[in-house]
C-alpha positions as CSV (number, residue, x, y, z in Angstrom):
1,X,10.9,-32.2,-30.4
2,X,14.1,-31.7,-29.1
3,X,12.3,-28.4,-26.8
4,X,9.9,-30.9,-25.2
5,X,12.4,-33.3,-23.7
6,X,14.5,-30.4,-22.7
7,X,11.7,-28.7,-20.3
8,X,11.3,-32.0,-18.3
9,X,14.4,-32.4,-17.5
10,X,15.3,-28.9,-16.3
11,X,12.2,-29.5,-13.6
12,X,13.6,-32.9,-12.6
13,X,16.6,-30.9,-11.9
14,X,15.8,-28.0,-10.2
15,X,13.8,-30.9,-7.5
16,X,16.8,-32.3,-7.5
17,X,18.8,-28.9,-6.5
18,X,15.8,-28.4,-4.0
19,X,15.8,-31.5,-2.0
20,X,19.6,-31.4,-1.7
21,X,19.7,-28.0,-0.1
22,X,16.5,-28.5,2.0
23,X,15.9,-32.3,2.4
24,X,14.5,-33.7,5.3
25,X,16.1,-34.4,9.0
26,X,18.2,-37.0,9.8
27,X,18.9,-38.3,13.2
28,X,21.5,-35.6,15.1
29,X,24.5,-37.7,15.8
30,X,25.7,-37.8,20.0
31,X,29.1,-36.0,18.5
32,X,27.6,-33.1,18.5
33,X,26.1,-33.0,21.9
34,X,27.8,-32.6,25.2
35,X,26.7,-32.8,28.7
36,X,28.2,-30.6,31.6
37,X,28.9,-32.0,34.1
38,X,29.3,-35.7,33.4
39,X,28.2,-36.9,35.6
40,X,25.5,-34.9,36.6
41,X,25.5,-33.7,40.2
42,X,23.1,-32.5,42.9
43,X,23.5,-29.0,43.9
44,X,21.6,-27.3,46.6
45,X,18.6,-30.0,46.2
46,X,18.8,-29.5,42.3
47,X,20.8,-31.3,39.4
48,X,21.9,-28.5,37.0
49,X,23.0,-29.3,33.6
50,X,24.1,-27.6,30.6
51,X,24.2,-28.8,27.0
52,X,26.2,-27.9,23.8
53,X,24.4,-28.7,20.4
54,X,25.9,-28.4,17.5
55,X,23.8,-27.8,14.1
56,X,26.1,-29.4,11.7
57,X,26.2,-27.5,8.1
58,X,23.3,-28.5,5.5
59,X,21.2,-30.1,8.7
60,X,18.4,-28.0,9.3
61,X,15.8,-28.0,6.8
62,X,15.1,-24.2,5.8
63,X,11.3,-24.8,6.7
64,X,12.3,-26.9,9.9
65,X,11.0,-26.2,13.3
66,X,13.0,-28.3,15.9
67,X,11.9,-28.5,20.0
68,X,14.3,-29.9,22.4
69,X,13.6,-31.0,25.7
70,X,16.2,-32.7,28.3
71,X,14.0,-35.7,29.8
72,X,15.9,-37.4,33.1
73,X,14.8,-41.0,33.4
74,X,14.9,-43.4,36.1
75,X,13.4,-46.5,37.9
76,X,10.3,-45.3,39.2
77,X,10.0,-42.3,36.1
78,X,11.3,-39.2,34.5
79,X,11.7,-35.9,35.2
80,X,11.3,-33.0,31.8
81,X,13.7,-30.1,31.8
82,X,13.1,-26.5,29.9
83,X,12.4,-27.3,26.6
84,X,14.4,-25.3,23.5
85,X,12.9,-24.3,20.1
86,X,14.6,-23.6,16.9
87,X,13.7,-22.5,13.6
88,X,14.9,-22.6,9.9
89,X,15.9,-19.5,7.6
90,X,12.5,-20.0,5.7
91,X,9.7,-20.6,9.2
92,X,8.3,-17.0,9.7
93,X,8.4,-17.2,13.8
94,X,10.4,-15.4,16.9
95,X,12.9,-19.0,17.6
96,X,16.1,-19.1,17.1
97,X,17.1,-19.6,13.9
98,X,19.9,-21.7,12.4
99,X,21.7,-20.9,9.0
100,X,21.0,-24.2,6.5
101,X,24.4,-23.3,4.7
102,X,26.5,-23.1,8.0
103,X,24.4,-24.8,10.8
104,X,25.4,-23.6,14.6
105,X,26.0,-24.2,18.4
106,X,23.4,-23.5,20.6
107,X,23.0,-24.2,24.6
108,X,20.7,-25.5,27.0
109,X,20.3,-25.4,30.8
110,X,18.0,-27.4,32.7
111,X,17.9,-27.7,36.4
112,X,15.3,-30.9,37.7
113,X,14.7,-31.1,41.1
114,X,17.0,-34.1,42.9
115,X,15.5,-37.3,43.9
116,X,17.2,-40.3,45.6
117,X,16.1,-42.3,42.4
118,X,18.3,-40.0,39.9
119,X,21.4,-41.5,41.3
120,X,20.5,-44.7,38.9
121,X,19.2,-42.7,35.8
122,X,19.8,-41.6,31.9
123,X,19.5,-38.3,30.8
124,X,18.7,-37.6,27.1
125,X,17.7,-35.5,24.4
126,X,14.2,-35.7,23.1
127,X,13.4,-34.2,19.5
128,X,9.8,-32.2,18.4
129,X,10.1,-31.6,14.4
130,X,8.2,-30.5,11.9
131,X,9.0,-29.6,8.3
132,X,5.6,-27.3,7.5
133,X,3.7,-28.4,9.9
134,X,4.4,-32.4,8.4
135,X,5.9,-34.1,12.0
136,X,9.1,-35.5,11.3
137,X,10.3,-38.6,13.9
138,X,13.7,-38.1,15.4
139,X,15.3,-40.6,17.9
140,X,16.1,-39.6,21.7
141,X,19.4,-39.6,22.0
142,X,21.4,-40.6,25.7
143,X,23.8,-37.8,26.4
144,X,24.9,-38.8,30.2
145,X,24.4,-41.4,33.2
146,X,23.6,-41.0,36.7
147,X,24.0,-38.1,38.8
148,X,26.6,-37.6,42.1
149,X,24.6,-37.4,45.1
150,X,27.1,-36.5,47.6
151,X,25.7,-33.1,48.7
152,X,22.1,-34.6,49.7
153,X,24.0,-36.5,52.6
154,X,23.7,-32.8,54.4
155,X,21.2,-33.4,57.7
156,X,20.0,-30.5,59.5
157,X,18.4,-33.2,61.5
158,X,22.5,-33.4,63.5
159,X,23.3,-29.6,63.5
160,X,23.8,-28.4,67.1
161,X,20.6,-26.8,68.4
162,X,21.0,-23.7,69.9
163,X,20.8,-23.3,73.2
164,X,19.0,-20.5,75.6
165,X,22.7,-19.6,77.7
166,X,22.1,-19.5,81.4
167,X,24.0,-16.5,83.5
168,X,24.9,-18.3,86.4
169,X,28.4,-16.7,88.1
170,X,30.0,-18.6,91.1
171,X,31.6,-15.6,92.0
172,X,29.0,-12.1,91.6
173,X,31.3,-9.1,91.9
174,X,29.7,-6.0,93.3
175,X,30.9,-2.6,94.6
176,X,29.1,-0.2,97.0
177,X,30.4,3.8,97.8
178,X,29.6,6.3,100.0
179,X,31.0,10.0,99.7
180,X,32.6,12.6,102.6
181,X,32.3,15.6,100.8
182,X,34.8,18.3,102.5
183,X,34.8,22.1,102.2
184,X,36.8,23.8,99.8
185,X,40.2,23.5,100.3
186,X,39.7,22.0,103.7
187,X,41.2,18.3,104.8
188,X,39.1,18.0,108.0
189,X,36.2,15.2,108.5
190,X,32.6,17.0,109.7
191,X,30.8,15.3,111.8
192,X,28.1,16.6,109.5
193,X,29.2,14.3,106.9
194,X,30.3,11.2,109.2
195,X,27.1,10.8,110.7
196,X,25.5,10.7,107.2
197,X,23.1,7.8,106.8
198,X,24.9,6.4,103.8
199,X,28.3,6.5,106.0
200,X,26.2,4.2,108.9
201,X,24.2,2.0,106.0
202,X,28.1,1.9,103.8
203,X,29.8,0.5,107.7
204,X,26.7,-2.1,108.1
205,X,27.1,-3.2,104.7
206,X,30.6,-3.8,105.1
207,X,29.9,-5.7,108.3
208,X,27.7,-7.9,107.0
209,X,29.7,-8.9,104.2
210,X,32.7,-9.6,106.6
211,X,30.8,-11.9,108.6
212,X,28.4,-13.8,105.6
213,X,30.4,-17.4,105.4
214,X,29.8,-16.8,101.7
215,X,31.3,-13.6,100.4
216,X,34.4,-11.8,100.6
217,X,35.0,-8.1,101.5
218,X,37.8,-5.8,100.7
219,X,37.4,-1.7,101.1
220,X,38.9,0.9,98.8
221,X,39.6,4.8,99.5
222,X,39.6,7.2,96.8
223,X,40.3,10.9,97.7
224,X,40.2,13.4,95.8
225,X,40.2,17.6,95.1
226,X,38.2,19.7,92.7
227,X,39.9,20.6,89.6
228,X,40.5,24.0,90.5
229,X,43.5,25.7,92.7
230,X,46.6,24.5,91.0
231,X,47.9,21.2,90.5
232,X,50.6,21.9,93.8
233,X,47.8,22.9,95.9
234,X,45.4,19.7,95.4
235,X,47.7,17.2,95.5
236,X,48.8,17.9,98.6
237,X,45.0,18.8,99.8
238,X,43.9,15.3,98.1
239,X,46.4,13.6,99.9
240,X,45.6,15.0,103.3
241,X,42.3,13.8,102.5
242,X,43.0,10.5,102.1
243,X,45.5,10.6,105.1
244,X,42.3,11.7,107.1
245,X,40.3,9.7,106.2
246,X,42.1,6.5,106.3
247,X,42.8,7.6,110.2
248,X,39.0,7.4,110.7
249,X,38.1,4.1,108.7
250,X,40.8,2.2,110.2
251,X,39.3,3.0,113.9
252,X,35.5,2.6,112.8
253,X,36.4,-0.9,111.2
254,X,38.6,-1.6,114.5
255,X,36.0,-0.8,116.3
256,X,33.0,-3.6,114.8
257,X,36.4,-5.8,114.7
258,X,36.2,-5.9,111.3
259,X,39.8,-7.3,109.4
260,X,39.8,-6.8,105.8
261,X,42.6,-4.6,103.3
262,X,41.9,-1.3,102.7
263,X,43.4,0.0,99.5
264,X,44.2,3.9,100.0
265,X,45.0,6.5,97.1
266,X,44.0,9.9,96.1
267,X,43.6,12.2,92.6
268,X,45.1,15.7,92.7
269,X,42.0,16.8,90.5
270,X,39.0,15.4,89.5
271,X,38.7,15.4,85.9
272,X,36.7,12.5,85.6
273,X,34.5,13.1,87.7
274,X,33.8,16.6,86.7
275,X,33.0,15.4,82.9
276,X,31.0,12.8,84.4
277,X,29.0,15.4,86.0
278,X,28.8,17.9,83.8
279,X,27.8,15.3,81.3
280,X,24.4,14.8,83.2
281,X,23.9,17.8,84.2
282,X,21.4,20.6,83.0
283,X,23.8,23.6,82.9
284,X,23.9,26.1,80.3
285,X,26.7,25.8,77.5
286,X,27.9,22.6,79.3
287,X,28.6,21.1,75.7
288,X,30.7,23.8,75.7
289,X,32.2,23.1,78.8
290,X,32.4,19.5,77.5
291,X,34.3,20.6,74.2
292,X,37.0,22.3,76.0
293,X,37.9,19.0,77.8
294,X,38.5,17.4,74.7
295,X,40.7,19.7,73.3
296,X,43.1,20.9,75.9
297,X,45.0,18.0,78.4
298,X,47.2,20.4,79.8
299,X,45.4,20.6,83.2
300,X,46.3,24.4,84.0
301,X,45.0,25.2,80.5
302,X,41.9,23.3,81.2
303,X,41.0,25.2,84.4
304,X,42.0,29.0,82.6
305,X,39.5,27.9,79.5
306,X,36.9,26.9,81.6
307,X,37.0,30.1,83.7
308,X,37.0,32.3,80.7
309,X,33.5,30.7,80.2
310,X,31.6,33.4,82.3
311,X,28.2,32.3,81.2
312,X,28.9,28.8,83.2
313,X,31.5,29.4,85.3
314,X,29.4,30.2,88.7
315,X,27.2,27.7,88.3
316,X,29.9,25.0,87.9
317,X,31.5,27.0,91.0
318,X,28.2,26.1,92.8
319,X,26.8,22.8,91.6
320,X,29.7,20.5,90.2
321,X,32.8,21.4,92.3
322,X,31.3,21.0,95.7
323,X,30.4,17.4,94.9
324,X,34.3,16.1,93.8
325,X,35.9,17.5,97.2
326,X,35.6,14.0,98.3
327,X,36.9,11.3,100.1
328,X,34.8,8.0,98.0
329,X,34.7,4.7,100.3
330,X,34.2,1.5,98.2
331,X,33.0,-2.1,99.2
332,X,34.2,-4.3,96.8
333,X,32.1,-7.5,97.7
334,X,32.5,-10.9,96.6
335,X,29.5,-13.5,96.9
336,X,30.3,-17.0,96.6
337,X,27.5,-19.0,95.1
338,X,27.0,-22.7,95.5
339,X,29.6,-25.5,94.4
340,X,29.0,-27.3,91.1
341,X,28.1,-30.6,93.6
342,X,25.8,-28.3,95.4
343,X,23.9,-27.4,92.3
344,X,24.2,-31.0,91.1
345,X,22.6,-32.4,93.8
346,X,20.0,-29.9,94.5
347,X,18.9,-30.1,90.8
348,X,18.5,-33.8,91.1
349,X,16.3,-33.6,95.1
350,X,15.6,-30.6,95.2
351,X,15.0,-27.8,92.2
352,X,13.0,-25.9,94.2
353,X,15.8,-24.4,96.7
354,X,17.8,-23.1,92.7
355,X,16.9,-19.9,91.1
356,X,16.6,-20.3,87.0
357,X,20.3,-19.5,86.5
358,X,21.4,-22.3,88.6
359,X,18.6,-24.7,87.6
360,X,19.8,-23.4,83.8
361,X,23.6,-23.8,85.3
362,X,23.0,-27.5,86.4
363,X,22.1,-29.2,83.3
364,X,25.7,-28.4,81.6
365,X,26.9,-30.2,84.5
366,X,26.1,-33.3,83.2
367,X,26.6,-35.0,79.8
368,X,23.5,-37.2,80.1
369,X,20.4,-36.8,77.9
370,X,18.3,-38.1,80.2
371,X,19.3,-35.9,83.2
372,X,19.5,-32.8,81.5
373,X,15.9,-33.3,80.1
374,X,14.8,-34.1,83.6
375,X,15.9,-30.8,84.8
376,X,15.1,-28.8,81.5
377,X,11.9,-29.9,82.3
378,X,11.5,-29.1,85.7
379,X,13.0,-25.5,84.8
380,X,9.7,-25.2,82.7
381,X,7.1,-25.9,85.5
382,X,9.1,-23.7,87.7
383,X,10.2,-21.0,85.4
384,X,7.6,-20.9,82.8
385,X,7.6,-17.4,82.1
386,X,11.5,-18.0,80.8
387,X,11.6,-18.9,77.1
388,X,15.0,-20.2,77.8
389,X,13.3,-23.4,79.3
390,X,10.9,-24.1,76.8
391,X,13.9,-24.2,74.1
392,X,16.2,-26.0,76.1
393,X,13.9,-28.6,76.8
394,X,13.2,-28.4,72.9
395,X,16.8,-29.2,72.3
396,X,16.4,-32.6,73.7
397,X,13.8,-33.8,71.6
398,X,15.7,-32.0,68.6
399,X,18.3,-34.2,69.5
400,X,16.8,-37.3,70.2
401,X,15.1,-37.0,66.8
402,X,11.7,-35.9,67.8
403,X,11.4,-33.0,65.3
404,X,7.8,-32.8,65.8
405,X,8.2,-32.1,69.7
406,X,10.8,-29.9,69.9
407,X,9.3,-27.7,67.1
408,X,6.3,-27.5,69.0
409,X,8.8,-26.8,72.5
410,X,10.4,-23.9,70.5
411,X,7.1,-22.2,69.2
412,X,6.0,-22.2,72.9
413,X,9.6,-20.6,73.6
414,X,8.8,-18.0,71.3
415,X,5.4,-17.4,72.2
416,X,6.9,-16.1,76.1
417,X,9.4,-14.2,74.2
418,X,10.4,-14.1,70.2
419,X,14.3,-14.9,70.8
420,X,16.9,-15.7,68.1
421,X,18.0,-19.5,69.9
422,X,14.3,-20.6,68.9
423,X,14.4,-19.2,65.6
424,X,17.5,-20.8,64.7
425,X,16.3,-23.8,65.6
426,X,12.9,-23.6,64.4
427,X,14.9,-22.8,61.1
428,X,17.2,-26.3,61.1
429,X,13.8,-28.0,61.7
430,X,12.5,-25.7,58.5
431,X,15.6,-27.5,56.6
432,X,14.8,-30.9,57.6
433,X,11.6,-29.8,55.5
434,X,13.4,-29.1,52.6
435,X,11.2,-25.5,53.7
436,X,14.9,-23.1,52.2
437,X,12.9,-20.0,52.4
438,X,11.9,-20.3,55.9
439,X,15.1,-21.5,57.0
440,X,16.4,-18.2,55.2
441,X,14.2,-15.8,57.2
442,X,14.8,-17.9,60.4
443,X,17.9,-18.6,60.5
444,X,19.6,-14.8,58.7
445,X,17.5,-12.4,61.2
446,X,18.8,-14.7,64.3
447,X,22.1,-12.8,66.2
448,X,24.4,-13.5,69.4
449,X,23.8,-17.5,69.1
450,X,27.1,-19.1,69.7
451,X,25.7,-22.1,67.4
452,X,24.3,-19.8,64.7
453,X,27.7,-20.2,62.2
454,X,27.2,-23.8,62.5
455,X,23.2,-23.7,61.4
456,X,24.1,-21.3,59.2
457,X,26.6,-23.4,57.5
458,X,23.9,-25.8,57.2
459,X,21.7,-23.8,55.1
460,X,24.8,-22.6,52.7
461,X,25.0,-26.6,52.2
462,X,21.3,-26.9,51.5
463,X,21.5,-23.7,48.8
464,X,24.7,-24.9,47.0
465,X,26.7,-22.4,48.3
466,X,29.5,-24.7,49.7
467,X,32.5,-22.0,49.8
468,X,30.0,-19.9,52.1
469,X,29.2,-23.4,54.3
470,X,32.9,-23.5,55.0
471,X,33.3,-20.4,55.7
472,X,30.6,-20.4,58.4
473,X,30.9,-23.4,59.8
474,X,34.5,-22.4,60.7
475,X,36.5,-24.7,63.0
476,X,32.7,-26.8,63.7
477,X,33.7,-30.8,63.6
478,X,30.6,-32.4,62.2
479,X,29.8,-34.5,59.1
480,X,27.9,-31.5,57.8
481,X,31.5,-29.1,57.9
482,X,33.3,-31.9,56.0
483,X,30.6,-32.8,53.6
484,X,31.2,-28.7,52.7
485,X,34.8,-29.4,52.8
486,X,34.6,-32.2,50.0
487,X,32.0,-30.2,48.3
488,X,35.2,-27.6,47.8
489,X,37.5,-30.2,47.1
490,X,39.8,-30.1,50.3
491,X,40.3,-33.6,50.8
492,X,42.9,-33.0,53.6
493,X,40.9,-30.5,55.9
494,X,37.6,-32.8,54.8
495,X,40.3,-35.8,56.6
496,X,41.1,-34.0,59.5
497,X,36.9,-32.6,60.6
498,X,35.9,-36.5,60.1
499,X,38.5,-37.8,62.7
500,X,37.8,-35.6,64.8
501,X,33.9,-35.5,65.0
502,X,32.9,-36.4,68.7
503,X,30.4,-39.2,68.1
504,X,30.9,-40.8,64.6
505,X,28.5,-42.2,62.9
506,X,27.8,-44.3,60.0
507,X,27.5,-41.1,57.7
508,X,30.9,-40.2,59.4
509,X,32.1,-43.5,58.2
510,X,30.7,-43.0,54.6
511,X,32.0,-40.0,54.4
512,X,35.9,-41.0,55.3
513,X,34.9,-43.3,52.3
514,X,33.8,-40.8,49.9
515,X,37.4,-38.7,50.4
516,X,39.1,-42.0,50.1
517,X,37.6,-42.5,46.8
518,X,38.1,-39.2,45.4
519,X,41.7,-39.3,46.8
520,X,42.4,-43.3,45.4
521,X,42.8,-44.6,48.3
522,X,41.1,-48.1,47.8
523,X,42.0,-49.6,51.1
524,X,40.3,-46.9,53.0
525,X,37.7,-46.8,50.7
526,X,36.6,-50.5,51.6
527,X,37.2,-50.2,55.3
528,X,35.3,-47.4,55.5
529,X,32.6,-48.4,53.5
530,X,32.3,-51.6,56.0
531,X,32.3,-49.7,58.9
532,X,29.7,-47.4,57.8
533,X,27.4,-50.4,57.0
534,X,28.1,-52.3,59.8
535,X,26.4,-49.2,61.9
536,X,23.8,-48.7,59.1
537,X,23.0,-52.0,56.2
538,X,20.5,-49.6,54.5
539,X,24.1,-48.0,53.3
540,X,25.4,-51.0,51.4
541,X,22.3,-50.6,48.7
542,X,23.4,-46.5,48.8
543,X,26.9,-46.9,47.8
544,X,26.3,-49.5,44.9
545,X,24.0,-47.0,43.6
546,X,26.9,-44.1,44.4
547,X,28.9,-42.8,41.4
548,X,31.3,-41.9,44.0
549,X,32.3,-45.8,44.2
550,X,31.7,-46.2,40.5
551,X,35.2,-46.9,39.8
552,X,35.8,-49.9,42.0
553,X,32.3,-51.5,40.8
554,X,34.6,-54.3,39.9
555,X,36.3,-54.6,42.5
556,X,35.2,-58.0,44.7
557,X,35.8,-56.4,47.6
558,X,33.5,-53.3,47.2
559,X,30.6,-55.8,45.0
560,X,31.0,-58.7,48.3
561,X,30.2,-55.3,50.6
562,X,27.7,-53.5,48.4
563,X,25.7,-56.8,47.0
């Protein structure tokens, strides 16, 4: 008797024993859950977020099989993250597992895509369990609010477009020569070489430039003696050279009363000129030739070296040397081009009578949109085969917001020639897209653009990469550069860009605002805030919505602005 009642209640206890080290799950308390960051933020078009979960000790059921999944809910819906499964000691499957005895930490990272909505939402934690395959109900549980939208206020839409340069030079420099070549070791002038064509066409030239209202001439005489003889010996032949042959161009110029200053000099030897030539000539072991330049300066050992070379030597006797016992005459012309009122005018009455780089040229001149895309324009029907019009004119629809134009204007661009100015901008237009990988290729294979850091610091902004942005945005004073600025947390440099942006706008404003909040500054904070919705109302609804501002959301000041 005593056996039967025994057995029963060694089963009831052994249930007991059971249930108490595998019962079922209870709700996982917030305690042990914590969001990073909090609040969430927007990174590179994306809200990142990582969470710690903590198993407690004697939580998960042995035969437990628990799915997590971050959910980010808002007004108009919800957004599901990368769900996370685990498993208990006793479930037969490839999940994490989590000791019953001692429980454990795990972590999650989920990335949604931003929306302006997430600024007002609630993240939380929803729960999939089953204990063998019987579905157990667990409670979502809130882990964070909102998310920090302060990097979506970057706008490739007000980046600096790049512009095709134009080459325009008021004053073109250019030099003209003509050689008297002498006979070695000789000082005399031939008649031979004075009646030279290039002596006659070199005097004309030089006569025509003196007497043009628009350019300036001055003349230059460079004499000058082979590199062979002695150092003595060809500096005083060079110098009777030059001697000479200043005598002669003094009375030629005299004679077509021609006034301009003659500059006069002469080179005992010619090494220059004698690498120069053997440089492009043909001759046999001239790399040779060439090597012994480099390694000797000494001008006497030069010349001994160079002789020993018997396999080049004559030739160099007969083909180089000749041409460096010379007397070198050089116009140095200056040609005025037109006056910036010239230009001006003429780009306003008359385009025709300008060549591209001073049609190009005249549209800096002014600071007004509408003339410069007046004469863009008119640099297209004259110059169409110029990409540089095409993507200028494509600047001012960039600018004036007309996306859809100017990409259109730059595509033609880069149809007459693929240039990196139209690429860059055809990549800011990419951004305004939210197109990144576009923008990527676009924008990184684009070179020599003065505005490429700044479009470049544009897409570093767009790809979260806001130490980069600074970086390439450099000394740049836009409302993108201190956006990156207070993306790295330098309030004071973030200060500085915003007061000195050239046309502020509301963003501008709402900006100055954002570093005031993060700085306490509440004055500023309101006074800002007013100004930017005095240029823009649709902001007031923003920055009640901003976590930015959510310190001061009792404030009456901020809730009489942001109501």
């Amino acid at each position: 008797m005593r056996k039967k009642t025994f057995l029963p209640f060694l089963a009831m206890a052994a249930i007991l024993a059971l249930a108490s080290c595998s019962g079922k799950l209870k709700p996982l308390s917030d305690q042990y859950i914590k969001a990073d960051p909090q609040p969430l933020e927007a990174v590179g078009g994306q809200v990142p977020v990582t969470i710690s979960v903590t198993y407690p000790a004697k939580w998960f059921n042995k035969n437990a099989v628990v799915t997590i999944t971050p959910v980010l809910r808002y007004a108009s819906g919800e957004t599901w993250g990368t769900a996370y499964t685990y498993q208990g000691e006793k479930v037969k499957a490839n999940n994490q597992s989590i000791p019953y005895s001692s429980g454990g930490n795990v972590t999650l990272k989920s990335t949604f895509k931003y929306k302006p909505e997430m600024k007002k939402s609630e993240l939380y934690l929803t729960f999939d369990a089953k204990i063998k395959n019987k579905a157990v109900k667990l409670p979502d549980i809130k882990i964070a609010d909102g998310v920090i939208a302060t990097s979506a206020l970057a706008d490739a839409g007000t980046a600096t477009p790049a512009i095709g340069p134009d080459k325009f030079q008021r004053i073109i420099k250019e030099a003209y020569d003509a050689n008297i070549l002498f006979l070695i070791q000789q000082a005399e002038l031939r008649s031979k070489e004075l009646n030279k064509g290039e002596i006659k066409d070199w005097q004309d030239l030089v006569e025509n430039a003196y007497e043009a209202p628009n350019q300036n001439v001055a003349v230059e005489i460079s004499a000058y003696a082979s590199p062979d003889g002695g150092v003595k010996l060809n500096d005083a032949l060079a110098g009777k050279r030059e001697a000479n042959t200043s005598k002669y161009l003094a009375k030629e110029l005299k004679k077509r009363k021609i006034d301009v200053p003659v500059d006069a000099h002469y080179t005992a030897q010619d090494w220059e000129g004698f690498q120069e030539l053997v440089s492009k000539s043909n001759l046999q072991d001239k790399d040779l030739v060439l090597r012994v330049l480099s390694m000797y300066k000494d001008p006497e050992e030069r010349e001994r070296e160079i002789k020993n070379i018997s396999s080049v030597f004559k030739a160099l006797a007969d083909e180089i040397l000749p041409q460096l016992r010379r007397s070198r005459l050089i116009a140095n012309i200056e040609i005025i081009g037109k006056s910036d009122e010239e230009i001006s005018n003429l780009a306003q009455n008359n385009a025709g009578a300008l060549n591209i780089e001073e049609l190009l040229y005249a549209a800096t001149l002014t600071k007004n949109a509408t003339d410069k895309e007046s004469i863009y324009s008119k640099a297209t029907q004259q110059f169409p085969n110029d990409y540089r019009t095409w993507n200028n004119l494509g600047t001012r629809r960039f600018a004036s917001g007309d996306l859809a134009k100017a990409e259109e204007l730059f595509s033609k661009a880069n149809g007459v020639k693929n240039n990196s100015e139209s690429n860059v901008n055809l990549g800011l237009i990419a951004l305004t897209k939210g197109d990144i990988a576009k923008a990527q290729q676009l924008i990184g294979g684009a070179s020599n653009v003065p505005e490429l850091g700044e479009a470049l610091g544009v897409l570093y902004l767009e790809q979260g990469e806001y130490a980069k942005a600074v970086s390439s945005f450099g000394a740049t004073k836009s409302n993108n550069a201190a956006l990156a600025q207070i993306l790295t947390k330098d309030y004071s440099k973030a200060s500085q860009t915003l007061n000195a942006v050239a046309a502020p706008d509301a963003i501008t404003d709402y900006l100055k605002a954002v570093v005031a909040a993060r700085t306490n500054d509440t004055s500023s904070v309101i006074s800002n805030l007013k100004a930017a919705i005095a240029k823009k109302p649709a902001l007031a609804k923003e920055a009640g919505l901003d976590l930015e501002f959510a310190k001061y959301a009792a404030d009456s000041a901020f809730t009489s602005l942001v109501r």
